[in-house]
BALORO-120247 format. One line per 5 residues: number of its first residue (from 1); their letters; for each residue x, z, y of N, C-alpha, C. Coordinates in steps of 0.1 Angstrom, whole numbers. Example, Ala and Ser with C-alpha at 12.3 -4.5 7.8 and 13.67 -1.06 7.14 Angstrom:
2
1	AS	132:78:-57:123:78:-45:132:78:-33 | 128:71:-22:137:71:-11:129:79:0
***
This chain:
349
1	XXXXX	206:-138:-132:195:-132:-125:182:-140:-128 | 171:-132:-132:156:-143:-134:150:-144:-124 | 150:-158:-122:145:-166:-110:129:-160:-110 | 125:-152:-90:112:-154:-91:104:-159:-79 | 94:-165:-84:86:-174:-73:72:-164:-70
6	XXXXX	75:-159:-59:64:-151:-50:51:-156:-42 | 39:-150:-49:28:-159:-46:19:-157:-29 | 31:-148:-21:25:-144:-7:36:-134:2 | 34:-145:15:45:-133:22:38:-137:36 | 43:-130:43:38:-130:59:52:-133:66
11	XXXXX	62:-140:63:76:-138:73:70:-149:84 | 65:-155:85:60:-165:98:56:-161:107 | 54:-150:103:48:-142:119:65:-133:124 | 70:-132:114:80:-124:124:89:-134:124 | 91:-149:120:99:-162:125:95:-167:139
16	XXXXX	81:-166:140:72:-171:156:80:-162:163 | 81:-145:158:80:-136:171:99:-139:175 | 106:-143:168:118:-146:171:124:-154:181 | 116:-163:182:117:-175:196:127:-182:189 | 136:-182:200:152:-189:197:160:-182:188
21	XXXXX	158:-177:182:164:-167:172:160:-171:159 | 149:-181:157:145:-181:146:153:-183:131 | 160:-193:136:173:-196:126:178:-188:119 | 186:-180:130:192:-171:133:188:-161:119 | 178:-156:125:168:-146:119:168:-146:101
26	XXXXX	162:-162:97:165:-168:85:173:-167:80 | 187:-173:87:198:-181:82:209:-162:75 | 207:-153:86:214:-144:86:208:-131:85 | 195:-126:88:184:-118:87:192:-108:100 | 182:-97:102:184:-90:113:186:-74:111
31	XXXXX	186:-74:96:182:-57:90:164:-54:91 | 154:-58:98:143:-56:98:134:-64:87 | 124:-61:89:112:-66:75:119:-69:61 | 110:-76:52:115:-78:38:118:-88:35 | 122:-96:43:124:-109:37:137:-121:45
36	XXXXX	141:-129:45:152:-138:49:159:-143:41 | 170:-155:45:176:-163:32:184:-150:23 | 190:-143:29:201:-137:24:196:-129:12 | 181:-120:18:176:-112:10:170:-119:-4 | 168:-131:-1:160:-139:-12:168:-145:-20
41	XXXXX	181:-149:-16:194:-151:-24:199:-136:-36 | 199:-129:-30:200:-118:-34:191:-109:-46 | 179:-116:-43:172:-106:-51:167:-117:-64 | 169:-131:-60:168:-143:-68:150:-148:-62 | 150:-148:-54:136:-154:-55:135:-169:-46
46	XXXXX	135:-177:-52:138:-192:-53:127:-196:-42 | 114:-192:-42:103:-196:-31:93:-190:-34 | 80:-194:-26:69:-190:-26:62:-191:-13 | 48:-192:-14:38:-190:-7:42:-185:7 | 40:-191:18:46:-188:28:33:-189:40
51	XXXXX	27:-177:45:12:-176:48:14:-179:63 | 3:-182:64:0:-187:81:-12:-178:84 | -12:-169:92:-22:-156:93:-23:-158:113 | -34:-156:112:-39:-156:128:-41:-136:128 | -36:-132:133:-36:-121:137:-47:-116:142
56	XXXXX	-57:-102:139:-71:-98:151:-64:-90:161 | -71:-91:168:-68:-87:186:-67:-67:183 | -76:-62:173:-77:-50:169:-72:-49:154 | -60:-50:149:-56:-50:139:-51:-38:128 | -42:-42:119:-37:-27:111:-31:-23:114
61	XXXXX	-25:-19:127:-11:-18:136:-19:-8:142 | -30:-7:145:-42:4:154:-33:17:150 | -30:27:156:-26:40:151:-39:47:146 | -51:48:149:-62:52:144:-68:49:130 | -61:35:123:-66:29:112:-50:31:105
66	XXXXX	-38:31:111:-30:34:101:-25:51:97 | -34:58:103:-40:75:99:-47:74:91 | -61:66:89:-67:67:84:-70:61:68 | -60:48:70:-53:48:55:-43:55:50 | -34:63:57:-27:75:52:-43:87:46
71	XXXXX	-48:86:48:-56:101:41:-69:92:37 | -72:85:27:-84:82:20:-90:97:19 | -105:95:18:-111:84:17:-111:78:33 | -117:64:32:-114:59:45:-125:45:46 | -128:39:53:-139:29:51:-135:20:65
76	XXXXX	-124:14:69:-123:5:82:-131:-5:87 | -140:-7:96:-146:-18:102:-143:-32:97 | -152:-40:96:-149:-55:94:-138:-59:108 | -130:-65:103:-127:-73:120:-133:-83:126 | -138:-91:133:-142:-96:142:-135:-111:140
81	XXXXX	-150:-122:137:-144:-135:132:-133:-140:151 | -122:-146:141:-119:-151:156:-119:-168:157 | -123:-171:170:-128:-184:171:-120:-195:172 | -118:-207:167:-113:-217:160:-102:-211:175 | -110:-218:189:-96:-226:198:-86:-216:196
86	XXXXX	-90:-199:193:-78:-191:197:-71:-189:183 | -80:-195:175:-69:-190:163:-59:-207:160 | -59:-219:166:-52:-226:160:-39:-226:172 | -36:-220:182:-24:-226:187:-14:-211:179 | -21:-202:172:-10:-192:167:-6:-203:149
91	XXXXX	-13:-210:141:-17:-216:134:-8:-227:135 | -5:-237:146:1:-242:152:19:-240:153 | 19:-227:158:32:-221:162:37:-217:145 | 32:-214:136:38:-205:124:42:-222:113 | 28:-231:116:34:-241:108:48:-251:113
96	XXXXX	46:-252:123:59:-252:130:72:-245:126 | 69:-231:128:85:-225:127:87:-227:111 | 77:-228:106:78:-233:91:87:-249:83 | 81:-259:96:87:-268:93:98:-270:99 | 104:-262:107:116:-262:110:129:-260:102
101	XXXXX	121:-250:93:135:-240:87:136:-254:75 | 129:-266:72:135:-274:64:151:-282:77 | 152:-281:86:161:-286:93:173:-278:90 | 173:-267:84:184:-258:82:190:-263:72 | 181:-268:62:188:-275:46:188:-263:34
106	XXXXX	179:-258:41:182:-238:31:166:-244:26 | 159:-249:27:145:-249:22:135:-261:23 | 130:-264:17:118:-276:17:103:-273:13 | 98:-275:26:82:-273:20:76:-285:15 | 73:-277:0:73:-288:-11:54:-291:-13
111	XXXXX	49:-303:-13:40:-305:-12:34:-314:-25 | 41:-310:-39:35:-318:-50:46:-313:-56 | 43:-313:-73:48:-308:-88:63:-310:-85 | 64:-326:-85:77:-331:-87:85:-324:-76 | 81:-327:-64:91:-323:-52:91:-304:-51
116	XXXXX	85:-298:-61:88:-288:-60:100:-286:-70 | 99:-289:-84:105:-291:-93:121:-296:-91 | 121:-306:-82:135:-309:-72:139:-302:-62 | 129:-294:-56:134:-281:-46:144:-275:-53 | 137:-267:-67:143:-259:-76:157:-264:-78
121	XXXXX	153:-274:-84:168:-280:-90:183:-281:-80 | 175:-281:-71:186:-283:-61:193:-272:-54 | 187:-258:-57:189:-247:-51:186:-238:-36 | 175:-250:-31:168:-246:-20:157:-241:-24 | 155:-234:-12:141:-224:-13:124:-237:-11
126	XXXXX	117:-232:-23:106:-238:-25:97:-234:-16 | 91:-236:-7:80:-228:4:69:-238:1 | 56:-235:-2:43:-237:-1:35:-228:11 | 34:-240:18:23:-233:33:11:-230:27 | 8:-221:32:-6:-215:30:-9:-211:37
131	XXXXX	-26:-213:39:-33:-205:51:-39:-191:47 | -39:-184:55:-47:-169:49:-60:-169:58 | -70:-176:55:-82:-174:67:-82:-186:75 | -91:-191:70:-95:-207:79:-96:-206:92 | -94:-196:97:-102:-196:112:-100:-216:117
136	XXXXX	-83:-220:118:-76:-228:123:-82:-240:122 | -91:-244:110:-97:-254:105:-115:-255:108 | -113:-269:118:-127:-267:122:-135:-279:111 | -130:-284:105:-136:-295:94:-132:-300:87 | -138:-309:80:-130:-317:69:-120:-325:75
141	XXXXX	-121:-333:88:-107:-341:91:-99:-333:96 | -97:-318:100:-88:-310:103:-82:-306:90 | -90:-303:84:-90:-304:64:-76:-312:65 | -81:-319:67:-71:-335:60:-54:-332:68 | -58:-332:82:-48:-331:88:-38:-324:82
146	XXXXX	-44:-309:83:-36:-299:78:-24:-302:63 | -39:-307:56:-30:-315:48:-20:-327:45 | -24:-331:55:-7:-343:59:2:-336:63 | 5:-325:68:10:-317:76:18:-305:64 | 14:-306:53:22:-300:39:13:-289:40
151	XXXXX	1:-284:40:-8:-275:30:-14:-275:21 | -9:-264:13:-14:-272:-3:-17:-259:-7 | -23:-246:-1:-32:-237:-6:-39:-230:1 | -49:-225:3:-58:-220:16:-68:-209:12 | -69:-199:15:-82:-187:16:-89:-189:23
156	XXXXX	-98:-192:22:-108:-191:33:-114:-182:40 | -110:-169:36:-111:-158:46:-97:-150:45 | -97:-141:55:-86:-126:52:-99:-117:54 | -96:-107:59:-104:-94:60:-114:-97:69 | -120:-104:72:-129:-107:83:-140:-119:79
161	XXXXX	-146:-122:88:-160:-135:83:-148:-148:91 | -152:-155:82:-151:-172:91:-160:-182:88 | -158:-192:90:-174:-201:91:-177:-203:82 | -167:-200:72:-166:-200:55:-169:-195:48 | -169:-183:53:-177:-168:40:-167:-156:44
166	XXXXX	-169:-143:40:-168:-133:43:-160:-125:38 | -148:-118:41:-143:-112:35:-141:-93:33 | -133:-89:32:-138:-74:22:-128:-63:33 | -134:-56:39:-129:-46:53:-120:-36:37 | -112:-31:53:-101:-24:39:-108:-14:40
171	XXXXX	-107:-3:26:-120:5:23:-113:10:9 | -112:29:8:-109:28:2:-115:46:-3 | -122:48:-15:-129:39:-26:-136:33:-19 | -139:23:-23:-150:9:-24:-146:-5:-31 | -161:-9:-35:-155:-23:-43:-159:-38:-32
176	XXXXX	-156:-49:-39:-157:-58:-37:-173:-63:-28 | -183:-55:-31:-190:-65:-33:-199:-58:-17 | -195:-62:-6:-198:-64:4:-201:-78:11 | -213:-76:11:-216:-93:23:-223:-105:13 | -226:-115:24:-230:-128:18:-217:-141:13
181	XXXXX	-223:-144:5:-218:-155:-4:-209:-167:4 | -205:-177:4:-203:-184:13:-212:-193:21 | -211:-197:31:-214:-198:41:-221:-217:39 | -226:-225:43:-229:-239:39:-213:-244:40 | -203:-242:51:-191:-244:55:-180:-245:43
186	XXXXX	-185:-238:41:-178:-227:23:-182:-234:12 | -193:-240:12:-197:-247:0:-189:-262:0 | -186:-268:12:-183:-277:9:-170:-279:12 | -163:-263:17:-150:-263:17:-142:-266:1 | -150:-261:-4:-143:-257:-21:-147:-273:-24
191	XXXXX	-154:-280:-23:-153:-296:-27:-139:-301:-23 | -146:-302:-15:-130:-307:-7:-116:-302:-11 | -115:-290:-9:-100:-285:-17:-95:-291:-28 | -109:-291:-41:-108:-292:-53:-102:-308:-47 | -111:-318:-40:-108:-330:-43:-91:-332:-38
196	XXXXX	-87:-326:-27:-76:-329:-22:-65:-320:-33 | -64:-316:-43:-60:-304:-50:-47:-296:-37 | -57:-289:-32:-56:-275:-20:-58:-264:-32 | -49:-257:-33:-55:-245:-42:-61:-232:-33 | -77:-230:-41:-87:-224:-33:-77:-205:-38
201	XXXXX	-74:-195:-26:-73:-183:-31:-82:-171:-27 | -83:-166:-40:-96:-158:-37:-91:-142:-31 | -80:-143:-30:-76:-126:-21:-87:-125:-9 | -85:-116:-8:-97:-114:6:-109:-113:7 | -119:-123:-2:-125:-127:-4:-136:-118:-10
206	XXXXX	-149:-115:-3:-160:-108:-11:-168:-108:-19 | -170:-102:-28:-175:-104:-44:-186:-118:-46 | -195:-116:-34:-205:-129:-34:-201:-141:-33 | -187:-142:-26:-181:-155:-22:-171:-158:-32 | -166:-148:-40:-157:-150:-52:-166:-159:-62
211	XXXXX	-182:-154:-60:-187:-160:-74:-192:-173:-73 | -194:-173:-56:-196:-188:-52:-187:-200:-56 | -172:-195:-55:-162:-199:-58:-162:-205:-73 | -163:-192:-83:-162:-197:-95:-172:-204:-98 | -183:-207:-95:-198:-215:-97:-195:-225:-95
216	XXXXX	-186:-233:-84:-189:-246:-74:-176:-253:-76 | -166:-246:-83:-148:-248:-85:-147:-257:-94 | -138:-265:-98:-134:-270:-113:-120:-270:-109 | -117:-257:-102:-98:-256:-107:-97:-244:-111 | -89:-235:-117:-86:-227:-122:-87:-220:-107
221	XXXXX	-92:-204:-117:-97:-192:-102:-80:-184:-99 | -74:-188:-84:-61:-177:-86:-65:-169:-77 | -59:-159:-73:-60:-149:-61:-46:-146:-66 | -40:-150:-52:-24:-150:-51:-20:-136:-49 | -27:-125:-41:-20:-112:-40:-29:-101:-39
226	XXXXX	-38:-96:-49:-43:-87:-54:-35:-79:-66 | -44:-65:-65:-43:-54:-77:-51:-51:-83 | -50:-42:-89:-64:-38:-101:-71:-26:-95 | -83:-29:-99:-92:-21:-91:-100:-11:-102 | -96:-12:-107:-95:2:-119:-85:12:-122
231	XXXXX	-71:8:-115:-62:15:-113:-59:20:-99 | -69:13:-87:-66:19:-75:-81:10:-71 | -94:23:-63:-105:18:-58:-103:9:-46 | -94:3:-41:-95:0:-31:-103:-16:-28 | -112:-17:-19:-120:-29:-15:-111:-44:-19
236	XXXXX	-98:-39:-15:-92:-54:-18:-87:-59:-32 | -90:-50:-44:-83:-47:-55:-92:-56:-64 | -91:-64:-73:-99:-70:-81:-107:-60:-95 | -120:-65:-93:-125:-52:-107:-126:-65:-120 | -127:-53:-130:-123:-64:-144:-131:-73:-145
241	XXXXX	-148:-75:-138:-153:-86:-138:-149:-97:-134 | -145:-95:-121:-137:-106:-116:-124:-112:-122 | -117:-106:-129:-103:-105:-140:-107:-115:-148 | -121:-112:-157:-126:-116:-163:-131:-133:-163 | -134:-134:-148:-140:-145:-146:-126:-155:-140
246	XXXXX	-117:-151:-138:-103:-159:-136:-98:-157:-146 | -98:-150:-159:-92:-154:-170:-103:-164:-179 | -112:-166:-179:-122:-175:-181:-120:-192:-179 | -115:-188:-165:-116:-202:-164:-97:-205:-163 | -95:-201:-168:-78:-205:-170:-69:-199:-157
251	XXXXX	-73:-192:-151:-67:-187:-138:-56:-178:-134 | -50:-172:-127:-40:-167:-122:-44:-157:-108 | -34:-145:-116:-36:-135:-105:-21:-130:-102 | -14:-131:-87:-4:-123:-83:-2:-113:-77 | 4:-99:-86:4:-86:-82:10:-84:-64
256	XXXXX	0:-78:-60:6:-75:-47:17:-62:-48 | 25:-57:-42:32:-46:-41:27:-38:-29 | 21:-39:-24:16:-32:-17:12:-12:-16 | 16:-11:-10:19:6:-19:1:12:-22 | -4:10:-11:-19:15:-6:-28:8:-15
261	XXXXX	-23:-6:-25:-31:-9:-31:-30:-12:-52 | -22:1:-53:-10:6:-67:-11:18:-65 | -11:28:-57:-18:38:-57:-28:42:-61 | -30:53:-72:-44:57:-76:-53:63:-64 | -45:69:-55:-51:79:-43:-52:71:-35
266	XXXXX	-48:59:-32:-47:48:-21:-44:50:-11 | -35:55:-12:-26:60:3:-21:53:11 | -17:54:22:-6:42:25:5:52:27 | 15:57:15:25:57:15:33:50:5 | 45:54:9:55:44:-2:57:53:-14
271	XXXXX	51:39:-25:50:43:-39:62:43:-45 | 63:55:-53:77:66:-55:79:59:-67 | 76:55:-75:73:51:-87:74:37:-98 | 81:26:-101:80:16:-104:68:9:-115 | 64:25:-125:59:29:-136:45:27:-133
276	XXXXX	44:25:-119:28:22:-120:24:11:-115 | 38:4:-113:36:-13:-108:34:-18:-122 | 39:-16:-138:43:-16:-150:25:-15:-151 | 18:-3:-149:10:-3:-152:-3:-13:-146 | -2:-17:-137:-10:-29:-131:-8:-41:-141
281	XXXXX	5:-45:-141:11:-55:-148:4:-55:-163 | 2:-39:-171:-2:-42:-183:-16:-44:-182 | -28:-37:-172:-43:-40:-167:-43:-59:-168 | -35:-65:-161:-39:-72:-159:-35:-84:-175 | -23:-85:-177:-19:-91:-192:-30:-88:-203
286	XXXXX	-35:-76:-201:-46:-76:-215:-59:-83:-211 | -62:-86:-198:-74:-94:-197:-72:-106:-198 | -59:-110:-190:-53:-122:-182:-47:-132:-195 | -39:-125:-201:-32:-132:-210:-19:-133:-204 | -5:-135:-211:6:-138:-206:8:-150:-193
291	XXXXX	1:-162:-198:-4:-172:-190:-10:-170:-177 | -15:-155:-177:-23:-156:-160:-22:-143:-150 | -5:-138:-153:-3:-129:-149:14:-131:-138 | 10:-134:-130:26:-138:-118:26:-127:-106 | 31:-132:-99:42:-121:-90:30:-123:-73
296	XXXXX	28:-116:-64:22:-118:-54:27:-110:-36 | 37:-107:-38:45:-95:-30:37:-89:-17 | 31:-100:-11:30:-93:4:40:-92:12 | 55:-94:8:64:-93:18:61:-94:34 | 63:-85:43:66:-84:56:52:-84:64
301	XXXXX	38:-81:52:26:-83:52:18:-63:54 | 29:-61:43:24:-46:38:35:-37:34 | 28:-23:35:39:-14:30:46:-14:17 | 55:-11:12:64:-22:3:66:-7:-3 | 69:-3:-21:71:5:-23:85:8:-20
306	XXXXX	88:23:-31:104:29:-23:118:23:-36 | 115:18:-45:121:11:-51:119:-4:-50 | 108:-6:-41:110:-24:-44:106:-28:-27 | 121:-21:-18:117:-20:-5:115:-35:5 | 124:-44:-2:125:-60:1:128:-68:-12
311	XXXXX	128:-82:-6:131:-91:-16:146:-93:-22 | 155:-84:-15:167:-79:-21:167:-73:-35 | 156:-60:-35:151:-52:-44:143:-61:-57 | 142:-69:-55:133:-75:-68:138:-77:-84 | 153:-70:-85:158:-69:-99:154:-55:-102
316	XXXXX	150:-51:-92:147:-36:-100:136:-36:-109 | 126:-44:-104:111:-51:-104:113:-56:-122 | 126:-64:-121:127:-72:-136:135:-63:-147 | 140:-52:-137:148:-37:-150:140:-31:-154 | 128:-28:-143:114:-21:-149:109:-29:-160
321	XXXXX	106:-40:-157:96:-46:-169:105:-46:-182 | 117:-48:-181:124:-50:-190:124:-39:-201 | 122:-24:-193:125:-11:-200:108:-9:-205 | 99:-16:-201:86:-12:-205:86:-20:-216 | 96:-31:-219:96:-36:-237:90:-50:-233
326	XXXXX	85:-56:-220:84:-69:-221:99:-80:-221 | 93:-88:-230:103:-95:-238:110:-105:-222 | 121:-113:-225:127:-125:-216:119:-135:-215 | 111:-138:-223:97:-156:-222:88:-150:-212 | 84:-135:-214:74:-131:-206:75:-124:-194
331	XXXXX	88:-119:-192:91:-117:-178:91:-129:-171 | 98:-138:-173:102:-150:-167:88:-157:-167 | 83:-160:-175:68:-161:-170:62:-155:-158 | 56:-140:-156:56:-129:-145:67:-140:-134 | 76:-135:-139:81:-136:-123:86:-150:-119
336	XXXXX	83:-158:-125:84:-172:-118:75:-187:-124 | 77:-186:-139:71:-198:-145:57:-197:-148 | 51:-190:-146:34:-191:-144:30:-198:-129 | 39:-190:-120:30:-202:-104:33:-219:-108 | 44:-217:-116:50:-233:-113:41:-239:-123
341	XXXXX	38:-236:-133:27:-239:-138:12:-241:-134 | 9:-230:-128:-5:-233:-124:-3:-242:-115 | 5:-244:-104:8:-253:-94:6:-273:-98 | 14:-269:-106:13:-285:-113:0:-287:-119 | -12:-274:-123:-21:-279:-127:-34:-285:-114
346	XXXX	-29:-274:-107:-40:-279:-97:-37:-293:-83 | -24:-289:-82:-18:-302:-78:-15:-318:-86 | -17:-315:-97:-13:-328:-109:4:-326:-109 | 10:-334:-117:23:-335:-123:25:-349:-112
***
């Protein structure tokens, strides 16, 4: 089975909603969402990115906004920055249930090259915490904290503003380039990452603050779970300039699955079709290079197509690529040995 390392999932939020169950939940899964040990055993995906998302009070759960991404065109409201106190005790609770599940012996959140590289080897699940949206972080010594605490990748927005710079309302046609640049907050957030090697991710992120990024960076530009935005208009989808400027500087982009954002019509229904996940894959390889093209799921984040319904399903993911004529160096690349790569570059060896 070809091992793959996934550049984004949301299971923390449905580990938190578990309570005493959480183990449980992990250890055995429950039949709900896309993700757990069993499903991850199953489908071979070794680890990945494991997000910490503060939730808005008016979210994509709205019945009003999940109508209205069923029938593009569609244009959703920015959400509403939320303020540090309320977003760090949810921030709090997810890193937590996070560092718990190393007490199971099923996983280690690995916080450098080597100790990821020994996750692997050993057959436990690799988890990298990540934040999706700074709200949680009020400075540089929370900075730090966080990072004693095993963070080792951070966006500094989701869909919303934070003190950091601004991110891109779901919107579909529409492009990137909504709002102001980053924020003073923002400018010296990206120092700091760089210095602490935090890898900066540009998902979310609005065209002006993407370029701020690439201007002020000296690490390779990733955005962990985007699509192409020439094959689907949607606000969150990257356009080839931006492709361009993370293939530039040596960078890495992980395909989201997301149905609403692999859709040409941008629907949010479930994408019938594997042939156009194939076709993202090849958008992005001819800008990207083999080198800057990995996996980004969204699990338990977003709607999941009808062939690649969980992380159980992810060999179907590697029969497709396989039948589109990409070779064994280059799948396995895609679906696992490019994050581990970039990882050790921004992290050091």
């Amino acid at each position: 089975m070809t091992p793959v390392f996934d550049g984004h999932n949301d299971f923390l939020q449905r580990l938190v909603g578990a309570g005493p169950e959480a183990a449980r939940l992990w250890l055995q899964g429950d039949g709900t969402g896309h993700l757990d040990l069993p499903r991850m055993q199953a489908g071979g995906l070794v680890g990945g990115f494991f997000a910490i998302w503060i939730p808005s009070p008016a979210g994509l759960s709205d019945p009003d906004a999940l109508r209205a991404m069923e029938n593009p065109p569609f244009a959703l409201l920015l959400a509403e920055e939320i303020p540090h106190d309320a977003a760090l005790p949810h921030a709090f609770a997810q890193a937590a249930a996070l560092l718990a599940l190393e007490r199971t012996g099923t996983l280690r959140v690995v916080r450098d090259a080597a100790g990821l590289r020994a996750c692997l080897a050993e057959g436990r699940i690799a988890a990298v915490m990540h934040m999706e949206g700074a709200e949680a972080i009020r400075d540089r010594d929370a900075l730090h904290l966080w990072h004693a605490a095993g963070l080792r990748s951070l966006g500094p927005v989701w869909s919303r503003p934070t003190r950091y710079g601004h991110g891109v309302p779901f919107a579909h046609p529409a492009g990137p380039d909504i709002g102001e640049g980053l924020r003073p907050a923002g400018i010296a957030l990206v120092a700091e990452c760089n210095a602490l090697g935090i890898l900066l991710d540009l998902s979310h992120l609005n065209q002006a603050g993407f370029d701020d990024v690439a201007r002020l960076s000296d690490a390779p530009l990733v955005a962990s779970h985007s699509a192409v935005h020439a094959l689907c208009e949607s606000s969150r989808n990257l356009t080839d300039r931006q492709l361009r400027q993370i293939a530039d500087s040596g960078g890495l982009v992980g395909l989201n699955f997301a149905s609403s954002f692999l859709r040409p019509d941008g629907r949010r229904q479930p994408l019938e079709e594997l042939g156009v996940v194939i076709r993202h894959l090849d958008h992005l390889l001819a800008i990207l290079g083999e080198d800057g093209v990995a996996l980004g799921s969204d699990f338990d984040g977003a709607l999941m197509p009808r062939d690649l319904a969980d992380a159980a399903a992810l060999p179907r993911l590697i029969a497709a690529m396989e039948a589109a004529g990409y070779g064994t160096k280059l799948i396995a690349k895609i679906a696992c040995d490019n994050w581990i790569a970039m990882l050790e570059r921004v992290w050091g060896r």
